[in-house]
Biopython code that builds the backbone (N, CA, C, O; Angstrom):
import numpy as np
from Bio.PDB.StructureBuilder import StructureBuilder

atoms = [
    (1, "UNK", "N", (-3.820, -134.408, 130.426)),
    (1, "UNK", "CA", (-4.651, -133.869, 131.489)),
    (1, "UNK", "C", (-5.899, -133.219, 130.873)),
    (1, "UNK", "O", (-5.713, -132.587, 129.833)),
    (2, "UNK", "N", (-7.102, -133.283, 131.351)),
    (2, "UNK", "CA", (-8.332, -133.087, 131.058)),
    (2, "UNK", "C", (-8.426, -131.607, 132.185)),
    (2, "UNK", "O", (-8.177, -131.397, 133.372)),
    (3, "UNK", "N", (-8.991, -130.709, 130.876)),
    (3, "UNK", "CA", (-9.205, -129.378, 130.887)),
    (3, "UNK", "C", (-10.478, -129.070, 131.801)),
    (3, "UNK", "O", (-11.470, -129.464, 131.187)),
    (4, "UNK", "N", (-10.775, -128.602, 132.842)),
    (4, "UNK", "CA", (-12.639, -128.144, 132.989)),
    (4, "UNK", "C", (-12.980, -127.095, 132.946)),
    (4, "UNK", "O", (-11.897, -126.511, 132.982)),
    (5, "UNK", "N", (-13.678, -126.389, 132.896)),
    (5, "UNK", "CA", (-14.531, -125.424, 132.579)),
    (5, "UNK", "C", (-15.551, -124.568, 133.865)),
    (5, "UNK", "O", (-16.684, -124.692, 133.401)),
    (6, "UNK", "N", (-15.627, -124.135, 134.613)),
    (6, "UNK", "CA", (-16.586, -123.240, 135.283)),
    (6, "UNK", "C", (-18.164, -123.265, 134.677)),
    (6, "UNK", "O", (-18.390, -122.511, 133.730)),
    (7, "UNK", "N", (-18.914, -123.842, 135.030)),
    (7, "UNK", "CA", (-20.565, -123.379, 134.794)),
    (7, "UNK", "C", (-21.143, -123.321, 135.923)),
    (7, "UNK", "O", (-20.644, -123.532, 137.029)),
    (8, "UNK", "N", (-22.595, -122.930, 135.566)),
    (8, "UNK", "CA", (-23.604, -122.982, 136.612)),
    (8, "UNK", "C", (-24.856, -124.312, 136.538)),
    (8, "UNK", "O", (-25.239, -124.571, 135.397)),
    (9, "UNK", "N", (-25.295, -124.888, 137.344)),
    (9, "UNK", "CA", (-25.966, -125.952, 136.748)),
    (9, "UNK", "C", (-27.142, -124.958, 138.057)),
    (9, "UNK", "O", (-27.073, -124.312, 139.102)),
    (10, "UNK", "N", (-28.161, -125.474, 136.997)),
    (10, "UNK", "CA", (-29.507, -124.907, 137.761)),
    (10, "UNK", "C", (-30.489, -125.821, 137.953)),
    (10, "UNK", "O", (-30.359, -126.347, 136.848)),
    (11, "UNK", "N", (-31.450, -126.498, 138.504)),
    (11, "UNK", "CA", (-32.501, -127.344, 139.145)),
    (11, "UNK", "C", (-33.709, -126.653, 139.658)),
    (11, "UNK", "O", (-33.936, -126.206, 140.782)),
    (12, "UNK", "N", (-34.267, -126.662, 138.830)),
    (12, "UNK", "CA", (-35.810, -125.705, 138.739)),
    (12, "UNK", "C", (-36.601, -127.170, 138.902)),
    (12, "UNK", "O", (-36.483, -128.141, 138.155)),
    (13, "UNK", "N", (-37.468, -127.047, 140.132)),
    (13, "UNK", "CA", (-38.593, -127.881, 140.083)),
    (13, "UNK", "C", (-39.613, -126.626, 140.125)),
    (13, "UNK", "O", (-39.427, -125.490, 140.560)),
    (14, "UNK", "N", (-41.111, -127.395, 139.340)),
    (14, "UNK", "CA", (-42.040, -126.730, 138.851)),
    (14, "UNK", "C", (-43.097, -127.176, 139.162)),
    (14, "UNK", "O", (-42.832, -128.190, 139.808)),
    (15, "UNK", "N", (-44.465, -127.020, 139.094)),
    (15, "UNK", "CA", (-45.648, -127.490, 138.664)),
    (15, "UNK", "C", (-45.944, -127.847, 137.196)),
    (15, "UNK", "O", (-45.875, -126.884, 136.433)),
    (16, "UNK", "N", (-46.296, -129.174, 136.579)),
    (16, "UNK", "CA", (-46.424, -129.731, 135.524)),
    (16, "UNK", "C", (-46.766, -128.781, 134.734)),
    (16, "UNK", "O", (-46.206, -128.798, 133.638)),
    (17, "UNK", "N", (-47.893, -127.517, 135.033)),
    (17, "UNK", "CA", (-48.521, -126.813, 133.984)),
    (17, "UNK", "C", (-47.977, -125.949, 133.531)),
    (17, "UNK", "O", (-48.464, -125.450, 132.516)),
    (18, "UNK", "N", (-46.984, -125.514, 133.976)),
    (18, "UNK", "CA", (-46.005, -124.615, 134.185)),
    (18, "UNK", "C", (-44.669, -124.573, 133.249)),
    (18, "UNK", "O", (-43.920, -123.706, 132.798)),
    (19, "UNK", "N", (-44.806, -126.208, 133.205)),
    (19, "UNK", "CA", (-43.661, -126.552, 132.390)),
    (19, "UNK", "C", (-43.466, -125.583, 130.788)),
    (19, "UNK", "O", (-42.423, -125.155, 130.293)),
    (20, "UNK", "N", (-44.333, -125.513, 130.477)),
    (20, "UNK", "CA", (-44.323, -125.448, 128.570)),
    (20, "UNK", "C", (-43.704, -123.500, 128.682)),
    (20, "UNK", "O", (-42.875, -122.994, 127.925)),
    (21, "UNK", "N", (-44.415, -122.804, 129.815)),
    (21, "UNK", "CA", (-44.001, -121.524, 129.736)),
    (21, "UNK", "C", (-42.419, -121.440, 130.333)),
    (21, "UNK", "O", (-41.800, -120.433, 129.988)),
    (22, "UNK", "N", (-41.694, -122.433, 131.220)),
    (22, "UNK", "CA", (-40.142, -122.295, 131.305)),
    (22, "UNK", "C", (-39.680, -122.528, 130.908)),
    (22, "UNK", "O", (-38.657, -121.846, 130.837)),
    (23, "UNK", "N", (-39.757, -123.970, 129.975)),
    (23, "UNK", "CA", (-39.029, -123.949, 129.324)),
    (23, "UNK", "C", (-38.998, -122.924, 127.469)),
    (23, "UNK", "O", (-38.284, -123.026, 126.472)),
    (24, "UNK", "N", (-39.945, -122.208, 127.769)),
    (24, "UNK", "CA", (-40.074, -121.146, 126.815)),
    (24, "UNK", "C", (-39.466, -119.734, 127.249)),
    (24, "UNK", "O", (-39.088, -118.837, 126.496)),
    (25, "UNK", "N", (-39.463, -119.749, 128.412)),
    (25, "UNK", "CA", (-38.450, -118.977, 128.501)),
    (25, "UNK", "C", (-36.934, -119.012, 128.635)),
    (25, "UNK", "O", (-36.122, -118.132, 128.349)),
    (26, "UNK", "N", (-36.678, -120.589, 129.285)),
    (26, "UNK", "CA", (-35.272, -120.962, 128.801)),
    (26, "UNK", "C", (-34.498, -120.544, 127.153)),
    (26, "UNK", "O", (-33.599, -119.760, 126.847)),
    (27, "UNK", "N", (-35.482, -121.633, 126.237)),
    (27, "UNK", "CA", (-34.824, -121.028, 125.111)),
    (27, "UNK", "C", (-34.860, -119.402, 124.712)),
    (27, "UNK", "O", (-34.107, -118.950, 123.849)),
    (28, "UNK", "N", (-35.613, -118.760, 125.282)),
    (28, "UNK", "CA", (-35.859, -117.455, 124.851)),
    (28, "UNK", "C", (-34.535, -116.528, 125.538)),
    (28, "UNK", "O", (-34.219, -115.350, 125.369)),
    (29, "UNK", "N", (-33.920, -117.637, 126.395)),
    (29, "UNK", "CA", (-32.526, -117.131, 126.671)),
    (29, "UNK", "C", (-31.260, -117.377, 126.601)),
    (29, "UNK", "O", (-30.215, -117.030, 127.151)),
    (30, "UNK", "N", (-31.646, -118.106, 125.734)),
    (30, "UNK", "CA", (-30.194, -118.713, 124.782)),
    (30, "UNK", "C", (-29.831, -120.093, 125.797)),
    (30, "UNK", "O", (-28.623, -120.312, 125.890)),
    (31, "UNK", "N", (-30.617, -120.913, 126.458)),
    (31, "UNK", "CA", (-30.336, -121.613, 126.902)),
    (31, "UNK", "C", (-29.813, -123.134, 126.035)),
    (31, "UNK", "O", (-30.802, -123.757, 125.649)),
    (32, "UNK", "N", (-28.774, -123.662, 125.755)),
    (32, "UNK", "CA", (-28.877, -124.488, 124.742)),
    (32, "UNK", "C", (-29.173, -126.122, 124.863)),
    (32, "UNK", "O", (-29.002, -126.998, 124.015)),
    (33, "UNK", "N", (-29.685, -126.214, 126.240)),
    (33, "UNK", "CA", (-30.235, -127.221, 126.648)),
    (33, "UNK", "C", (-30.666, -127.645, 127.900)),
    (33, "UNK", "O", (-30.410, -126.949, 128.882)),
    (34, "UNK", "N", (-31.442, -128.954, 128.037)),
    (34, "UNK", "CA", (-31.892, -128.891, 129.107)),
    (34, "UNK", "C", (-32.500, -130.486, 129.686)),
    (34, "UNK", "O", (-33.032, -131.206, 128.841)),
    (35, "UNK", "N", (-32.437, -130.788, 130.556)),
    (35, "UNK", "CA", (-33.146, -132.072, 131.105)),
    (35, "UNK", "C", (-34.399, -132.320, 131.809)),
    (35, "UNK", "O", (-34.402, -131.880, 132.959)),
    (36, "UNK", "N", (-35.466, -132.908, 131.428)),
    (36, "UNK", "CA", (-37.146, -133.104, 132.416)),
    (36, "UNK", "C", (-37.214, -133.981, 133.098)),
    (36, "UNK", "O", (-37.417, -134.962, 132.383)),
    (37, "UNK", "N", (-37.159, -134.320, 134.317)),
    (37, "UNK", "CA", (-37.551, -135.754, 135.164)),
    (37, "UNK", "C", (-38.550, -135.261, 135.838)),
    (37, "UNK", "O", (-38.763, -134.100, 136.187)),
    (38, "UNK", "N", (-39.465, -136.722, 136.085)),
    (38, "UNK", "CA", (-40.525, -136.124, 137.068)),
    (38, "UNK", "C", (-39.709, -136.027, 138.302)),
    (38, "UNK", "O", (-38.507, -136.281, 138.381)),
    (39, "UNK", "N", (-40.766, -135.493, 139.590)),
    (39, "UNK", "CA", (-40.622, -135.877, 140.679)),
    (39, "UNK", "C", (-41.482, -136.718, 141.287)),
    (39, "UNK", "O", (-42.643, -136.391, 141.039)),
    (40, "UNK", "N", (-41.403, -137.578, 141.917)),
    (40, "UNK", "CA", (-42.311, -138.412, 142.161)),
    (40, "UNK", "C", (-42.772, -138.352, 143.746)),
    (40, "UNK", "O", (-43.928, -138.716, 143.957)),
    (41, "UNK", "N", (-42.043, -137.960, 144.800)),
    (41, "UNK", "CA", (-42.104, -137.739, 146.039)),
    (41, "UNK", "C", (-41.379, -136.846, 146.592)),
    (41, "UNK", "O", (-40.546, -136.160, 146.000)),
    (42, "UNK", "N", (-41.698, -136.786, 147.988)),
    (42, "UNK", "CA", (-40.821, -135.552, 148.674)),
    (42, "UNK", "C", (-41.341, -135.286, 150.291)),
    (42, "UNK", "O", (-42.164, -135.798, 151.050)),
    (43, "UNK", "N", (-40.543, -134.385, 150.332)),
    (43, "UNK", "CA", (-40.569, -134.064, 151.792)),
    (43, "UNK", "C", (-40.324, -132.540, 151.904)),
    (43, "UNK", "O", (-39.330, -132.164, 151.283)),
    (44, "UNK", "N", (-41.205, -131.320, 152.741)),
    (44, "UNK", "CA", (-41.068, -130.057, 152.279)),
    (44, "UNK", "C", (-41.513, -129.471, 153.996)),
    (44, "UNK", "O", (-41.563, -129.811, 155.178)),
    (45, "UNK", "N", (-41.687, -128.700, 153.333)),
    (45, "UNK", "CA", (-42.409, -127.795, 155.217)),
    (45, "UNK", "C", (-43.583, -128.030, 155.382)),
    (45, "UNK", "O", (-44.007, -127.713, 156.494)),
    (46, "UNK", "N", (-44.426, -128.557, 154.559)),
    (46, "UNK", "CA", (-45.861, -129.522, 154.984)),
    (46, "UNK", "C", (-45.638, -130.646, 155.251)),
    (46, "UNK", "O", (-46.685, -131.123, 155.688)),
    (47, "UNK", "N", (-44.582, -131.633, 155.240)),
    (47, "UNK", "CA", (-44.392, -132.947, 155.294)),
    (47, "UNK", "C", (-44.442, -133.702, 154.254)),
    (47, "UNK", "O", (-44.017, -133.065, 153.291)),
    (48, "UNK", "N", (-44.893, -135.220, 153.843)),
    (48, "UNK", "CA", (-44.398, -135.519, 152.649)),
    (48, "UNK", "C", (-45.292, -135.879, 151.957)),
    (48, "UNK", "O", (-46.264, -136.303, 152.582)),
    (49, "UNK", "N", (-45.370, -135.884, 150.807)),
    (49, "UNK", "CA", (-45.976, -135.899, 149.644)),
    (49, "UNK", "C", (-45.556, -136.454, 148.524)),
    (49, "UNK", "O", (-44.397, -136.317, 148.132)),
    (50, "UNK", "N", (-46.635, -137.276, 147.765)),
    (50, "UNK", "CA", (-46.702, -138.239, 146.859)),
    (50, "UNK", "C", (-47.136, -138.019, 145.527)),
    (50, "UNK", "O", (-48.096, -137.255, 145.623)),
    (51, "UNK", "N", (-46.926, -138.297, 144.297)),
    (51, "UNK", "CA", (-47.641, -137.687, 143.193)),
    (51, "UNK", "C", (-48.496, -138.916, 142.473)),
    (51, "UNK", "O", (-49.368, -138.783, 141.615)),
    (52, "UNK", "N", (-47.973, -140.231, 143.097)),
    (52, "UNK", "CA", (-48.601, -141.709, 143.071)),
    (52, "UNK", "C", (-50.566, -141.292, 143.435)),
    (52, "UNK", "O", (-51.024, -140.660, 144.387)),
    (53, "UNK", "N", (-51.101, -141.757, 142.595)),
    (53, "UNK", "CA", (-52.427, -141.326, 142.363)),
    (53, "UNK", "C", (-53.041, -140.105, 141.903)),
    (53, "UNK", "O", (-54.204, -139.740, 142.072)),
    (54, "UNK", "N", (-52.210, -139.591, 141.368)),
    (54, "UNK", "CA", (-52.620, -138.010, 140.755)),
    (54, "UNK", "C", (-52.861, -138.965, 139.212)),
    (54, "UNK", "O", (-52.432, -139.973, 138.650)),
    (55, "UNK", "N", (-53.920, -137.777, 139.013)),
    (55, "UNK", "CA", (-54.910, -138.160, 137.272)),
    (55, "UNK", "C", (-54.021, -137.402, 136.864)),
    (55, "UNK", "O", (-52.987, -138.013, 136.591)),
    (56, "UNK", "N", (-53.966, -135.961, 136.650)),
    (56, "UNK", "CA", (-53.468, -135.184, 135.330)),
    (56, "UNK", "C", (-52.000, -134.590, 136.108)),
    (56, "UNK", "O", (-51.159, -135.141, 136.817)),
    (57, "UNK", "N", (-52.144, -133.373, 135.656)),
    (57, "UNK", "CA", (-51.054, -132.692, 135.738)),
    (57, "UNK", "C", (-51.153, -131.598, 136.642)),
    (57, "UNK", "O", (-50.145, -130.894, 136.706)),
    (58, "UNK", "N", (-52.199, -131.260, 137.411)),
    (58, "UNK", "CA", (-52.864, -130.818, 138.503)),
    (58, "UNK", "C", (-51.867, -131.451, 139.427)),
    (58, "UNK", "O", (-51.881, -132.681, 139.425)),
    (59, "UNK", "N", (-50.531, -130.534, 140.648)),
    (59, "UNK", "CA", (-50.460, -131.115, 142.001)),
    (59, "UNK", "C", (-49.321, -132.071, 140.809)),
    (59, "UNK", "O", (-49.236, -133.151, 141.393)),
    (60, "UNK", "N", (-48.786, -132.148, 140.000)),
    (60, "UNK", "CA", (-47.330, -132.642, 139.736)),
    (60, "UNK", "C", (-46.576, -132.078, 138.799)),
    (60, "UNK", "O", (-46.768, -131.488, 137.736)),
    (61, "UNK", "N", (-45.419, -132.492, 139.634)),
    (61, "UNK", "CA", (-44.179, -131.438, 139.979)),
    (61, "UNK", "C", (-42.955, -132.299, 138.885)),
    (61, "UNK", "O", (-42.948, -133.529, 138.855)),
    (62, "UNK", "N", (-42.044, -131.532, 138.098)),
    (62, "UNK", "CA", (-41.402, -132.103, 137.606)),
    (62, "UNK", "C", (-39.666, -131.015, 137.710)),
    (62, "UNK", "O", (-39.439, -129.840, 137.998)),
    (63, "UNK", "N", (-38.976, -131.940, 137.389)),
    (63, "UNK", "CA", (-37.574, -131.012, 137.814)),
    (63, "UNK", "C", (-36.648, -130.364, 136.340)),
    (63, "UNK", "O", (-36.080, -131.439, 136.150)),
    (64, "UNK", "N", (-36.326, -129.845, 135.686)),
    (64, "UNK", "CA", (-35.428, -129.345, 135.264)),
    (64, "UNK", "C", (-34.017, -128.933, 135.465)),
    (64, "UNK", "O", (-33.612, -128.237, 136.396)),
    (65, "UNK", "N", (-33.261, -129.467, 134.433)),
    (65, "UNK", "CA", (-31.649, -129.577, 135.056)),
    (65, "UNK", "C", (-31.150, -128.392, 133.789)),
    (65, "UNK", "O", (-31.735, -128.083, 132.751)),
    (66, "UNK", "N", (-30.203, -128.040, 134.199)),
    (66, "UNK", "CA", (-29.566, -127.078, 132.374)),
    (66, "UNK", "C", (-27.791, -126.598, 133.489)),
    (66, "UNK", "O", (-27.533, -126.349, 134.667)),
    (67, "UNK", "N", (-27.100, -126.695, 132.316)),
    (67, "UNK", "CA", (-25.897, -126.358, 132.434)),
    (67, "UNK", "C", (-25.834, -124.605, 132.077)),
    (67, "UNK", "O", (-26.476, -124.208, 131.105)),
    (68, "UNK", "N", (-25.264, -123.898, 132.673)),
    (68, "UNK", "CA", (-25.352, -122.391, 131.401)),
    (68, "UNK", "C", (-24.174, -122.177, 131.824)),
    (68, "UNK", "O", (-23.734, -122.717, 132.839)),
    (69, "UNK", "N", (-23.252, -121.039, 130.812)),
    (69, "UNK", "CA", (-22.580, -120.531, 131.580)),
    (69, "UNK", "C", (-22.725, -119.605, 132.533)),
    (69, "UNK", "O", (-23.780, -119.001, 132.721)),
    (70, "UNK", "N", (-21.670, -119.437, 133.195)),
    (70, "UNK", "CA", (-21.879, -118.132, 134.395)),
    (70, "UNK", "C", (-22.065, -116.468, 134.380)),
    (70, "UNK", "O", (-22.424, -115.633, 135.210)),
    (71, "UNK", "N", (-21.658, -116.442, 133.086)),
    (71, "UNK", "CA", (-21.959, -115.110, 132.164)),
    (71, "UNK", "C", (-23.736, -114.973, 132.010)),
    (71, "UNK", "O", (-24.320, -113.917, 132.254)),
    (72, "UNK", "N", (-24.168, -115.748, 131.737)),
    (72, "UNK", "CA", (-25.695, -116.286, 131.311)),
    (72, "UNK", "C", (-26.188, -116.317, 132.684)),
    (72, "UNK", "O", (-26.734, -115.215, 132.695)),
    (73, "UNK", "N", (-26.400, -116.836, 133.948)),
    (73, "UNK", "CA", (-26.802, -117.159, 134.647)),
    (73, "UNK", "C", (-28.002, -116.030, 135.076)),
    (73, "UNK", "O", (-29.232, -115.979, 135.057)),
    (74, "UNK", "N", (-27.072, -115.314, 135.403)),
    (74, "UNK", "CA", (-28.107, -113.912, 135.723)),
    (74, "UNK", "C", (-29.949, -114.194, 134.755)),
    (74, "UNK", "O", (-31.072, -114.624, 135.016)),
    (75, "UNK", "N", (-29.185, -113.607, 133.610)),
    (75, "UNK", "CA", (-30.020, -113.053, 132.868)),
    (75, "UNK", "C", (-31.343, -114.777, 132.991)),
    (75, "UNK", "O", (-32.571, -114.833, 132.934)),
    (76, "UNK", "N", (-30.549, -115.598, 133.123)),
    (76, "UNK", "CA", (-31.489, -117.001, 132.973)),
    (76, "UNK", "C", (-32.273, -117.319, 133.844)),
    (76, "UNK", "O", (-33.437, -117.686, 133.681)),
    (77, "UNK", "N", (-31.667, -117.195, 134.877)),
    (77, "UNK", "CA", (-32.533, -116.520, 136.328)),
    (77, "UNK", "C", (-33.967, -115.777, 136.525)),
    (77, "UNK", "O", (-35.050, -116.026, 137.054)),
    (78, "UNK", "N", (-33.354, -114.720, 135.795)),
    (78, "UNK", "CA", (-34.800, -113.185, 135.768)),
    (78, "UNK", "C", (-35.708, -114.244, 134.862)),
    (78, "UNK", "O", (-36.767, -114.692, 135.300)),
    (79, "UNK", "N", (-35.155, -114.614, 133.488)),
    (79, "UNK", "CA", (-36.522, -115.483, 133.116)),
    (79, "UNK", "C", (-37.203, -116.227, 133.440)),
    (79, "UNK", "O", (-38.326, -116.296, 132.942)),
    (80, "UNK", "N", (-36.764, -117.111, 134.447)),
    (80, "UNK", "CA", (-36.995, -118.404, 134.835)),
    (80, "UNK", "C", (-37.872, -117.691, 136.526)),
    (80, "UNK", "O", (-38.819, -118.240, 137.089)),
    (81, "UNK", "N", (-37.328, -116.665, 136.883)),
    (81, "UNK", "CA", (-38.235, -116.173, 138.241)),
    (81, "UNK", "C", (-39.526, -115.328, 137.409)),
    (81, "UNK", "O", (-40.584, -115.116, 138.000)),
    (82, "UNK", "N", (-39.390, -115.043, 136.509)),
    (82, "UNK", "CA", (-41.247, -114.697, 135.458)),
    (82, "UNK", "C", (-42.221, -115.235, 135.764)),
    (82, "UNK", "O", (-43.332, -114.821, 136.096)),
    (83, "UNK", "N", (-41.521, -116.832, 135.576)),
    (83, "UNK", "CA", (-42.857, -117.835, 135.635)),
    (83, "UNK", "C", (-42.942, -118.450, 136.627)),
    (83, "UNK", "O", (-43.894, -119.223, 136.734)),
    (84, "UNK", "N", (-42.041, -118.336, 137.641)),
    (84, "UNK", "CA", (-41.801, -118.920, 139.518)),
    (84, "UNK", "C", (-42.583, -117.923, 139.952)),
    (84, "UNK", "O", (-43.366, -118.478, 140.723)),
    (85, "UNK", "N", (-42.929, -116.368, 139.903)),
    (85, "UNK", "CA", (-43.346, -115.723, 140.961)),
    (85, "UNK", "C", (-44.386, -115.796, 141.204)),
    (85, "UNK", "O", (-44.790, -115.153, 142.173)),
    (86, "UNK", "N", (-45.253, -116.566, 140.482)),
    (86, "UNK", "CA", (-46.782, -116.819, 140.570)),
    (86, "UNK", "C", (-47.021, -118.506, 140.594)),
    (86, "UNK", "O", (-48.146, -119.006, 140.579)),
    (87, "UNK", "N", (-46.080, -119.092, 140.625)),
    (87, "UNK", "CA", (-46.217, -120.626, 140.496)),
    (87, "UNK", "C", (-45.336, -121.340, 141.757)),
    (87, "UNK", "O", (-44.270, -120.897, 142.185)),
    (88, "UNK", "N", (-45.867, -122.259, 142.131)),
    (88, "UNK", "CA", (-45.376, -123.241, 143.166)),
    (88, "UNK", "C", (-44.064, -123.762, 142.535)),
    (88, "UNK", "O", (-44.290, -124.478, 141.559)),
    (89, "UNK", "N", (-42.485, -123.566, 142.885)),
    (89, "UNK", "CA", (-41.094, -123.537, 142.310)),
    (89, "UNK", "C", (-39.927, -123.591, 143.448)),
    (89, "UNK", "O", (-40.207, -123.205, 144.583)),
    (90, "UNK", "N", (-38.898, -123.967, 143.212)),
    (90, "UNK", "CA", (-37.636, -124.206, 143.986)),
    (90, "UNK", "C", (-36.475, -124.085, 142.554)),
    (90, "UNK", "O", (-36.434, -124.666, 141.469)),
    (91, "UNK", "N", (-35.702, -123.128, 143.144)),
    (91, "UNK", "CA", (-34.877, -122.591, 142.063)),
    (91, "UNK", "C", (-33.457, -123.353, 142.904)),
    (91, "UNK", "O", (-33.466, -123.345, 144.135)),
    (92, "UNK", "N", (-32.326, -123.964, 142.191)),
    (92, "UNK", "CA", (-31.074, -124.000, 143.173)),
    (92, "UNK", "C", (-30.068, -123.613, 142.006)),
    (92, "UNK", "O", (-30.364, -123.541, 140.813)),
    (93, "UNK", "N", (-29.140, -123.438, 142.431)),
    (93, "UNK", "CA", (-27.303, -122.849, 141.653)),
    (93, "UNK", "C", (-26.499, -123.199, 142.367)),
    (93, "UNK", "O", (-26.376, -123.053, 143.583)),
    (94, "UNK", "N", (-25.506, -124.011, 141.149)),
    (94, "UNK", "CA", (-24.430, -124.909, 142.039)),
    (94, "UNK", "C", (-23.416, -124.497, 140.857)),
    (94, "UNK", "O", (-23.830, -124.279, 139.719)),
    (95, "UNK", "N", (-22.004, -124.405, 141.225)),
    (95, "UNK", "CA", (-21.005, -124.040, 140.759)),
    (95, "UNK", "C", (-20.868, -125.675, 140.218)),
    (95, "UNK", "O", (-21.013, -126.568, 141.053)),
    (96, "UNK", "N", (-20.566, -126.038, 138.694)),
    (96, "UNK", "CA", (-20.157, -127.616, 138.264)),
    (96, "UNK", "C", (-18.931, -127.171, 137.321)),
    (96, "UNK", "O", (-18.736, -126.060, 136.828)),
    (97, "UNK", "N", (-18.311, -128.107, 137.227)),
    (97, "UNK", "CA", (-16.766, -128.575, 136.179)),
    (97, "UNK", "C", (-17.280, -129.226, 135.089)),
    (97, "UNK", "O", (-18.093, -130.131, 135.275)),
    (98, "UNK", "N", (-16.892, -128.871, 133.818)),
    (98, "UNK", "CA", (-17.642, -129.531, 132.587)),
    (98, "UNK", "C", (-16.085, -129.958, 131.958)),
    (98, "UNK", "O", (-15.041, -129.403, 132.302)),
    (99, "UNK", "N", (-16.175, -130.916, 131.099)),
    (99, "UNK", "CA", (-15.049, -130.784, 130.551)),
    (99, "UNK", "C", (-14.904, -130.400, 128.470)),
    (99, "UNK", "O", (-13.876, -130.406, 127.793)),
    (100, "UNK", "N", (-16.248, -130.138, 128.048)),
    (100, "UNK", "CA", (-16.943, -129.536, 126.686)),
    (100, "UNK", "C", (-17.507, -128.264, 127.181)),
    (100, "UNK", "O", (-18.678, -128.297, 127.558)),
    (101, "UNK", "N", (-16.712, -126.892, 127.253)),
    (101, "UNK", "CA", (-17.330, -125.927, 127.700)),
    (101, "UNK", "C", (-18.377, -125.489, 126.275)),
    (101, "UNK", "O", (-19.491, -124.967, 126.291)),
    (102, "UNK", "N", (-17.430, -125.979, 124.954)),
    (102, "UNK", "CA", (-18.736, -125.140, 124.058)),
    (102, "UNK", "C", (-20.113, -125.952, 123.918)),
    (102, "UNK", "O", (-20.873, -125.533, 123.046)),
    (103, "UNK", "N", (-20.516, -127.030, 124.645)),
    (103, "UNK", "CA", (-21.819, -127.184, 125.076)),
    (103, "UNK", "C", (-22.797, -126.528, 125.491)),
    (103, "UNK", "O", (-23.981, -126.644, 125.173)),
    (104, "UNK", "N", (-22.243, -125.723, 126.319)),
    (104, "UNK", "CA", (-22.851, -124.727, 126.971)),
    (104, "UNK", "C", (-22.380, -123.259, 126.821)),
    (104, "UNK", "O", (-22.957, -122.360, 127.433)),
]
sb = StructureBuilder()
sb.init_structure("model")
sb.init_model(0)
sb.init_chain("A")
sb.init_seg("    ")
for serial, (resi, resn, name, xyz) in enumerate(atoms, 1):
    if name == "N":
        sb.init_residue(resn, " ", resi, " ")
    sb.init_atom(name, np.array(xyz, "f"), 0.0, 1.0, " ", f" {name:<3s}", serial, name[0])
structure = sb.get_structure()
């Protein structure tokens, strides 16, 4: 029988420019890893939106995934709301089952 583990998985979407200062504060919190996908579309309380014809990094949005533990969460949080409280962001926390807790 396969053992699991309790974490927190977190999903930070960002503004592109934004990126280099969270994930600087991730590691600055012992975060020991992490995943970048863009986003490419969406649907929000303005309606929907495309990142198809954007030049730079101006107006696109990319997502961040990270496992932490639940001990950590807090503190990963306060860092990660540093660089959200002045930037266009969607923070979520979902209870996940790992089955390599010392990954995280």
């Amino acid at each position: 029988m396969v053992v699991t583990h309790l974490k927190k998985r977190l999903e930070i979407i960002v503004e592109a420019p934004a990126l280099h200062r969270l994930t600087d504060r991730l590691n600055q919190a012992g975060v020991t890893g992490y995943t970048i996908v863009p986003v490419l579309a969406g649907r929000g309380s303005d309606g929907t939106w495309s990142a198809e014809g954007l030049a730079g990094d101006a107006g696109r949005l990319v997502m961040v995934i990270s496992i932490v533990d639940a001990a950590k969460a807090d503190a990963v949080l306060e860092r990660v709301y540093s660089v959200l409280a002045r930037q266009i962001g969607i923070v979520t926390v979902s209870d996940v089952q790992v089955i390599r807790a010392d990954h995280f």
